[in-house]
Every structure is written in C-alpha cells, then in structure tokens.
N, C-alpha and C positions, 0 to 999 in steps of 0.2 A: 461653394457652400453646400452643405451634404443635405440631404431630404431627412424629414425626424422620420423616425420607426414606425410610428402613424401611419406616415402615405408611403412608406415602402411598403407597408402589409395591402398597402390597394392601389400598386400604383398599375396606371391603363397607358397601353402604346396606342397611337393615334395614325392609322395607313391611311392614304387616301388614293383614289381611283378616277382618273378620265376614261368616260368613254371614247374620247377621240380627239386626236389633235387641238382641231378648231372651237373645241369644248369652253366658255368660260368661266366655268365653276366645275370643280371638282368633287365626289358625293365623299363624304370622309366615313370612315369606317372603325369600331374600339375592338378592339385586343385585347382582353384581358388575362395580365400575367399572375401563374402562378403565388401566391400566397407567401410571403416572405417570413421563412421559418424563425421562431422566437422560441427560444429555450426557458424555461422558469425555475427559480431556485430560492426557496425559504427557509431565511434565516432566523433563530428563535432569541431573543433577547441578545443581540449584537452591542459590542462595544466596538467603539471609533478604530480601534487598531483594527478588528475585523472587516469593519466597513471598510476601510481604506485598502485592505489588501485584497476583499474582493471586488472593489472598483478597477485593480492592477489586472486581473484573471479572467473577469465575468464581463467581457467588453459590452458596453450598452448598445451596437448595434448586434448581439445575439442573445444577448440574458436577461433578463427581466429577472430583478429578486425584488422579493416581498420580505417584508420584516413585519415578526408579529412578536408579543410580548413574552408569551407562556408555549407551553409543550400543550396546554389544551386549544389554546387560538392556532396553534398549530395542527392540530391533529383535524379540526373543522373545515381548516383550507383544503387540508388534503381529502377529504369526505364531498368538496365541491370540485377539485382541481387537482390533476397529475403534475408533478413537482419532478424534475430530473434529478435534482439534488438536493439534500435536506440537510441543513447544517444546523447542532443544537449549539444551546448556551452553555459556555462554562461555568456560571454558577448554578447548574443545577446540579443531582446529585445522579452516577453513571445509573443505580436502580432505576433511577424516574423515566430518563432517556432510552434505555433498552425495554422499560416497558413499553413507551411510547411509540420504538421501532416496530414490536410486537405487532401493535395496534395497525401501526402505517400501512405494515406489508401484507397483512388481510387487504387491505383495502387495493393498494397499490403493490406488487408483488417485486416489481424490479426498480423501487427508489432506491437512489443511491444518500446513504446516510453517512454523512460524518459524527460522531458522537465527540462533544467535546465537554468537561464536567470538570471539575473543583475537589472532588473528593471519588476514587475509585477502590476498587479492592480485585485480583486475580478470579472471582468467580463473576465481577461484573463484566471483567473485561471478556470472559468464555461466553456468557450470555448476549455479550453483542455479537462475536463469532458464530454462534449457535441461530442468530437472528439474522447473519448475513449482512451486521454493519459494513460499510466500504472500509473505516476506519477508525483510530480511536483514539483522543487525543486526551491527558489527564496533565492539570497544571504541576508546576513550570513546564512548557513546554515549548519548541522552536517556531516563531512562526513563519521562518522560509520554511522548516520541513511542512508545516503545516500547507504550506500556501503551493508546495509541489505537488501535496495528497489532492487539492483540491485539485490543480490542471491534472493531472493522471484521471480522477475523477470526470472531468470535461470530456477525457478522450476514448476512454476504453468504452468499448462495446459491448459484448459478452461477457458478464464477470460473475455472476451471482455464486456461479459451483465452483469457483475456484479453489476456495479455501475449504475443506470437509471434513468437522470433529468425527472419529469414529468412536472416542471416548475421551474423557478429560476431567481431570480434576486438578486443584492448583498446582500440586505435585507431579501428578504424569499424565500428559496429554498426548495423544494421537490423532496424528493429520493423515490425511492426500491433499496434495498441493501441484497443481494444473501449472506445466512445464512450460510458467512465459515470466519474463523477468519484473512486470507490475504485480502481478499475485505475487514473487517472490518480495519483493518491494513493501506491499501491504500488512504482508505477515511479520515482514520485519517490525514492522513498527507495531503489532500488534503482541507480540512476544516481549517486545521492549516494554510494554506496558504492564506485563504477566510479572516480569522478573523483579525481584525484592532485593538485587543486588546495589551493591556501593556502585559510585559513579564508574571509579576506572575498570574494574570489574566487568560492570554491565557493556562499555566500550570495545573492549576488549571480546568477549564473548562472544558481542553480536557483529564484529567485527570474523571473526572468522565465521561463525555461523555463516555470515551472508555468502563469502566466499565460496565454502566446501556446498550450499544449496544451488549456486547459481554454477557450479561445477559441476553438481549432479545432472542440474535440469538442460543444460547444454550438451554433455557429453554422454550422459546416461539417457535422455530424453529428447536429443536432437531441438529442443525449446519446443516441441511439440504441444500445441494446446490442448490436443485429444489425450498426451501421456500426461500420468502421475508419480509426482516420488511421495517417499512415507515421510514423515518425518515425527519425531517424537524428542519430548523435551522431558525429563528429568531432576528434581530437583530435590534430592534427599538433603540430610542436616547440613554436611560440612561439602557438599559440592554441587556442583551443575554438570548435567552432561544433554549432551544431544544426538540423537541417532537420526541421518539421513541414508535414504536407501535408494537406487534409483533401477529401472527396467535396465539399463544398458547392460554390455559381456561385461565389463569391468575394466582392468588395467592393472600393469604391476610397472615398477618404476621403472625397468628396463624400456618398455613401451613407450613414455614420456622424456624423450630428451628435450622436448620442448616446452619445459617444467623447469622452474627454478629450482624445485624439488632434490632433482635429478643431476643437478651442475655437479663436476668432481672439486673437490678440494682445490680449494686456488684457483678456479676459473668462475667466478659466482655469474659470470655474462655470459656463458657460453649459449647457455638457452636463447637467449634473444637472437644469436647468429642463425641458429636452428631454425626459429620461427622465420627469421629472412627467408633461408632458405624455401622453406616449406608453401613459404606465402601465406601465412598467419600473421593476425594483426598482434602488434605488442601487448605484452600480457607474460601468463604463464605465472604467477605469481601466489595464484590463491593458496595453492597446499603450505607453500614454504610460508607464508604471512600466518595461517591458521595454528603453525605447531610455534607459530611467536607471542601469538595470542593465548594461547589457553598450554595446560602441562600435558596431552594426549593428546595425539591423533593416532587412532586405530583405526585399521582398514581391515576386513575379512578376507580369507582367502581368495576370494573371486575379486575382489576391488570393487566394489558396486555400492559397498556398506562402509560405512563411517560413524565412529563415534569419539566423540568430543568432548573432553574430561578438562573441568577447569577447578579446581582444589580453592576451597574458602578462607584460607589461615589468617589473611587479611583482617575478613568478619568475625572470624572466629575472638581473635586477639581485641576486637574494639568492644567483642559482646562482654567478656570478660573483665577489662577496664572499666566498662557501665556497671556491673556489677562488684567490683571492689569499689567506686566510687559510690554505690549505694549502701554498700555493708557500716564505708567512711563514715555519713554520713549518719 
C-alpha cells in the first residue's frame, strides 16, 4: 500500500547507533529527507471529459490541480501561487483568456498556458502567440491532440522564445522558430488555428507544412535549439502559401538520393535501399509527400528556401454556390 502525498512531502529515515557490542539500547537518530517535489496545475471552469483526461497525464503522485470557476478566481491564485501550467475553459471567449495570459505573465513570467475557448478569430489566436501561450485550442477540437499538448507541456523545459512574431497580421505573419521538433509541433497546431481553410484543405497544407519545416530544422539546423528557421505564412484571396528558410548550405536533388524525391522512374524504393546503406533511419519522404499535398513546391537556388503554393478553387467554387443560392433566394 503506497504512502498518500502528504507524508511523502515529510517522510523521515530512522538510523540507529550502538555504542558497543554489549550495549542494550541503541540511541536512534532522524534523517530528514528531502522535500518530495509536487507540481501544481490550474484548471479554469473544467468539464468531466477534461477532468478525466487530465487524471490520465497529471498522475496524483506528481500534480496537484486546482479547479477554479472563472479566469478572475484564477488570476488570484496565481497572485498567491506559482502554477506550472494553466489550462483555461472553453467556454470562454479567446479575447478574455489572452488578456488573462497578459495578466498571468506579469506576474508569473514562465506559466505555461494552454488557451482553450468556444469562439476565436486569427488575431486572437496572434495575441496569445505574441503573449507566449504554450498553446491553443478552439472548439470542435481533438482531445487526444489536446491531451499530447498537455504531456509535451509536462516535459519540455526551456520554451518561452521558441516561437518569435517579427510581424504579423491575419494575412502575413513572420516567425523565427527555435530548431527542436515540440516548437515545431506547437506551431503546428497554432497555424492550424490562424487558417480559414475547408477541412481537406487545411489537412493537406499542414500536412506538408510540417514535413518541409521539420526538414528545414533537421538538415538546415541540425535540430539545434540555439538555431532559427524564418518562416512566414501567406494568405492572399484565392491561395495559401508558405515560405520556410533555413541557416543550412542547402541541397540540390542530385545531393539526395536518399529522398523519395529523387527515386528515377520506376524504382519509387530505391531511396530506402540508400538510406540502408547509409545507415539512416526510414524515412526520406517529406519533399515527395509535400508536392502531393499542395500544387508548388519551390526551392531557390541555393536550396535552403522553400515556398509552398496551395491554389483555393475548391473555396472559391462553394463561395460562389453560397452566393447564387442567396441571389435564389
């Protein structure tokens, strides 16, 4: 039967001492061990599926979470108590919770926030980027991806500069993005939130997005946490595009036969024998999966630069239907 969390934070070893052999009492002697560390995490207006899934992540012998009702009962705790991680309620609205972050990180400079809300728009979700939310989550949303942001949350150490607006507006945004694969991770899902695209669309896009970024930050950035790639997102009327740029020489296909890329006609596996050889882990697939996903992939002369053109005809065609069925009507 295990000891409650209570008397692990005080529990005492007990040594004892003879002076000698012939001795019949022994003087006993306390120990007192180290302080048994507890983590704390406050949840703001929680529904049962949340509760339940942070019972599965937040094990009771390291976490202690508090549940309070409002973003102000929350903001009080954090005014008496340092909180690891702060998760809000999705019925609030993302303005209330990014001011709230605002607020937090005066106070507390390195909480890690999750933002979850009911109703968002692409410059709320910039304002929790801008405030250094961990992440962002806007209904219908997954709650296994949810419940991974949270353990990544658990684990990572140094995150606060990862993600860095140099400008941004709903339409064109500019990053630096710190060359480890949970910052790339984070921002995925944070882009996903910016984008006003249809379902298969939006899949698609951030489907090779992720590929050609964690291509950059590997091979241009060696996953270096001290290097940066640029990356900027684009969203004129009838398209999407994305520009990733990365410190490395570059590369030209000739260079990658260890690319699916680069396979000749009629041999679509050769690249995987390559990588055998080479002693590379399976893989090689990002570029070739990227130009299946979106209609461009451009690379600059030096191969270092990447830009990512995904054409809207799709939206364009359902915006046009919504309007002859208004005109119908």
């Amino acid at each position: 039967m295990g000891l409650p969390v209570s008397m692990l934070s005080k529990l005492t070893v007990f040594t004892g001492h003879c002076g000698n052999d012939n001795s019949s009492s022994c003087q006993p002697s306390v120990e007192l061990m180290p302080p048994f560390a507890i983590r704390d995490a406050l949840v703001v207006d929680a529904d049962q599926d949340l509760k339940n899934l942070l019972t599965t992540i937040l094990k009771r012998d390291l976490w202690a979470i508090r549940y309070v009702a409002s973003n102000r009962a929350a903001l009080e705790a954090v005014k008496n108590k340092a909180f690891e991680l702060i998760i809000t309620s999705e019925r609030t609205k993302a303005r209330e919770d990014v001011e709230l972050l605002r607020k937090i990180r005066v106070l507390r400079p390195h909480t890690r926030m999750i933002i979850l809300t009911d109703e968002a728009t692409p410059d709320d979700v910039l304002g929790a980027m801008r405030n250094h939310a961990f992440s962002f989550f806007s209904k219908p949303y997954s709650l296994e991806r949810l419940g991974e942001m949270i353990q990544m949350a658990t684990e990572v150490a140094c995150w606060d500069d990862g993600i860095e607006i140099l400008t941004a507006t709903p339409e064109w945004i500019r990053l630096e993005v710190r060359c480890k694969v949970r910052t790339a991770e984070r921002l995925l899902q944070f882009m996903k939130e910016i984008s006003d695209l249809p379902e298969i669309e939006r899949e698609e896009v951030g489907m090779a997005f992720r590929e050609i970024l964690l291509n950059a930050m590997e091979h241009g950035g060696g996953f270096d946490p001290e290097t940066c790639v640029q990356v900027e997102y684009m969203r004129p009327r009838r398209m999407i595009a994305c520009r990733i740029a990365d410190p490395g020489p570059g590369f030209t296909l000739d260079e990658i036969p260890h690319a699916a890329v680069a396979n000749p006609e009629g041999d679509p596996i050769r690249h995987a024998f390559v990588r055998d050889k080479m002693g590379l882990r399976p893989g090689g697939l990002g570029i070739l999966l990227a130009q299946n996903m979106v209609d461009q992939v451009l690379y600059n002369e030096k191969g270092n630069e990447v830009l990512l053109v995904k054409f809207l005809e799709s939206q364009q065609a359902t915006a046009r239907q919504d309007l002859s069925a208004k005109d119908i009507a």
